[in-house]
Every structure is written in C-alpha cells, then in structure tokens.
MDTraj code that builds the backbone (N, CA, C; nanometers):
import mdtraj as md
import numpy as np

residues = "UNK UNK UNK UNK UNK UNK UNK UNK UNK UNK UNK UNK UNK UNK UNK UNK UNK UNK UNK UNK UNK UNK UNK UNK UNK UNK UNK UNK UNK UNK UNK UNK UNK UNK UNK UNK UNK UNK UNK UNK UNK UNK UNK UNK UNK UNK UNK UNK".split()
xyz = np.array([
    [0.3155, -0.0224, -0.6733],
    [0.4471, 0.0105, -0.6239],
    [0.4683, -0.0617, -0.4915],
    [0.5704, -0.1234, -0.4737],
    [0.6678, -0.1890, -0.3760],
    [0.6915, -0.0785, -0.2291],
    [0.6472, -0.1075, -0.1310],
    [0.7024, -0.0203, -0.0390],
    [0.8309, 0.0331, -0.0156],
    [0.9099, -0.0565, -0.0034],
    [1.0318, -0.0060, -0.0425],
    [1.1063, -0.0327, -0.1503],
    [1.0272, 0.0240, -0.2549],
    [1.0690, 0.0289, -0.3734],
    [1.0856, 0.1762, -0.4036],
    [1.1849, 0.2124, -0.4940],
    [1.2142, 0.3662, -0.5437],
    [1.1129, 0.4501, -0.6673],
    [1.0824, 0.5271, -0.6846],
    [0.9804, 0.5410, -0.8118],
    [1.0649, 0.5379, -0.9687],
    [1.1968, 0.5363, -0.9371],
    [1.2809, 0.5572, -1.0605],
    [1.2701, 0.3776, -1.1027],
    [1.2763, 0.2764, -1.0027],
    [1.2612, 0.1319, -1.0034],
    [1.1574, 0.1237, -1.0789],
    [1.0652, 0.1649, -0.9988],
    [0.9327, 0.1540, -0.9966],
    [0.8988, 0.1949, -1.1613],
    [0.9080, 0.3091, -1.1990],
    [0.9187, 0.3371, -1.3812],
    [0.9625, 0.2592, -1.4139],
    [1.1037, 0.1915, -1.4582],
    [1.1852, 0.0849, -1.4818],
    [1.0668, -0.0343, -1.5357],
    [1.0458, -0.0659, -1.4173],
    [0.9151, -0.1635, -1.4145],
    [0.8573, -0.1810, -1.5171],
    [0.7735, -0.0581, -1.4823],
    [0.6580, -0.0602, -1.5645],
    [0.6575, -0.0269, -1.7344],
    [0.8139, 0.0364, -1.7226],
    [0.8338, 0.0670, -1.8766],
    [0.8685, -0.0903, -1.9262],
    [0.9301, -0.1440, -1.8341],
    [0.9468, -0.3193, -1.8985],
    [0.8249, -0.4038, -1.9130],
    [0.7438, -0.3753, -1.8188],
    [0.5809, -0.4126, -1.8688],
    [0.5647, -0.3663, -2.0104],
    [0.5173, -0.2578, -1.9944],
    [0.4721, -0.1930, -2.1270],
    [0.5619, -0.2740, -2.2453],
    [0.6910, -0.2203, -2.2514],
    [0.7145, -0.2834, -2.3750],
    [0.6969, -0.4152, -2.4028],
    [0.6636, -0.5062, -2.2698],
    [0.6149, -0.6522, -2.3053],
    [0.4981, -0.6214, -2.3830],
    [0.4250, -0.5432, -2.3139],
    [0.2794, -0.5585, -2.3833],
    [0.2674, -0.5045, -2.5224],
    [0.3730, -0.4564, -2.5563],
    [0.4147, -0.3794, -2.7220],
    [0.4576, -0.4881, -2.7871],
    [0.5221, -0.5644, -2.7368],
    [0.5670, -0.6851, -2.8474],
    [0.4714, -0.7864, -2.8694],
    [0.3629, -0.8197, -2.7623],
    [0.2411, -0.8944, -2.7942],
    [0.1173, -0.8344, -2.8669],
    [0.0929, -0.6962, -2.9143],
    [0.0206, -0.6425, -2.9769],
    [-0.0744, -0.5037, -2.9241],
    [-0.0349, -0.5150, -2.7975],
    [-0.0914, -0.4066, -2.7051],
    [-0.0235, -0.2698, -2.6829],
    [-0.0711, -0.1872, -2.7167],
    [-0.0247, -0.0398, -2.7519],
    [-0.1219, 0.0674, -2.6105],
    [0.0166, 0.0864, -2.5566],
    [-0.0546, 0.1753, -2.3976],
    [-0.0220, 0.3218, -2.4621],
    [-0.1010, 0.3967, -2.4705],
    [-0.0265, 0.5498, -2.5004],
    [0.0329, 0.6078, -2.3360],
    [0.1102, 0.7186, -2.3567],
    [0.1964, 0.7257, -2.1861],
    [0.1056, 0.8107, -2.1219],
    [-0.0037, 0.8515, -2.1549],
    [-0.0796, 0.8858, -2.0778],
    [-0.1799, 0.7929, -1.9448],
    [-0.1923, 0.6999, -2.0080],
    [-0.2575, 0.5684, -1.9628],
    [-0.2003, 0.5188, -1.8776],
    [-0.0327, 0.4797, -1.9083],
    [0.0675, 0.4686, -1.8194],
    [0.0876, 0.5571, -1.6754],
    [0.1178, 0.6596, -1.7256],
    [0.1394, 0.7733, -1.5788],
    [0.0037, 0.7860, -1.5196],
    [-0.0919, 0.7712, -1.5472],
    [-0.2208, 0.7507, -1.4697],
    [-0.2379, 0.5950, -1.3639],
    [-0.2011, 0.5031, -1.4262],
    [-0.1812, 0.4029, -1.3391],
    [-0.0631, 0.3845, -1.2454],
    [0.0546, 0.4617, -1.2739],
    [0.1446, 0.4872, -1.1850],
    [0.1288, 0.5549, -1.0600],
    [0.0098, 0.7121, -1.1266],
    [-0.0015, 0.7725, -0.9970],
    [-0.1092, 0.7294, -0.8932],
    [-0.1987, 0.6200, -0.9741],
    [-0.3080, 0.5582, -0.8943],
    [-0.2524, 0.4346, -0.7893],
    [-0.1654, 0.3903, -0.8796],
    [-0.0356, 0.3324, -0.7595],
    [0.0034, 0.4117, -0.6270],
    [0.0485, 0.5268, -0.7001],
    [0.1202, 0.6330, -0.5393],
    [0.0248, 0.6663, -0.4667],
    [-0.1050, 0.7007, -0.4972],
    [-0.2148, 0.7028, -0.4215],
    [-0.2694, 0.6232, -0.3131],
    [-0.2480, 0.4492, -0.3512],
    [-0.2584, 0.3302, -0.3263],
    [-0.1794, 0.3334, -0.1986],
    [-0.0031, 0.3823, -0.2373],
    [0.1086, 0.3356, -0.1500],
    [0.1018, 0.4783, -0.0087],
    [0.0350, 0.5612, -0.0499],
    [0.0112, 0.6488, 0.0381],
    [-0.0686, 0.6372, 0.1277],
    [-0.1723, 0.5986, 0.0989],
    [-0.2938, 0.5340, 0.2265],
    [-0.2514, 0.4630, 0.2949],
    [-0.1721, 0.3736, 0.2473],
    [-0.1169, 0.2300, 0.2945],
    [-0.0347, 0.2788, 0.4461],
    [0.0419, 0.4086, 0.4250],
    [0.1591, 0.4860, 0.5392],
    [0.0163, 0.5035, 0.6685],
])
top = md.Topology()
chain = top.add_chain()
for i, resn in enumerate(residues, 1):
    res = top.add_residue(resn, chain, resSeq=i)
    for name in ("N", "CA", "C"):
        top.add_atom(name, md.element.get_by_symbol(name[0]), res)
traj = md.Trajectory(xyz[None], top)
C-alpha cells in the first residue's frame, strides 16, 4: 500500500492484480488475498 493511498484504492488494485493473475492461469482464493493486504497495513504502519 501507497502512503497516500486510500484502502478502497488500494483493494481496487489488488482486485485488478488478481484478476490479471486469473486470466494467466493463477487462481488466489480471497483468503490469501486479504492476508497479503493486511500484511501490507502492517508494513504501512511501522513505516508512521
């Protein structure tokens, strides 16, 4: 995540990732997803 980026962006994102990676053969279940999102916010929190 972008510092000043929004988390609603920030989903956006990553849901446009993902479905890239769905059309090349790669299947994320959304669990996998929201785990790397919140390891992101974790990331952007230390950072403050």
């Amino acid at each position: 995540m972008l510092l000043s980026e929004s988390i609603t962006s920030m989903f956006t994102r990553m849901t446009t990732i993902t479905n890239s990676f769905d059309a090349l053969g790669r299947i994320y279940i959304n669990a996998k997803i929201i785990s790397k999102i919140l390891r992101s916010l974790q990331k952007l929190e230390k950072q403050k």
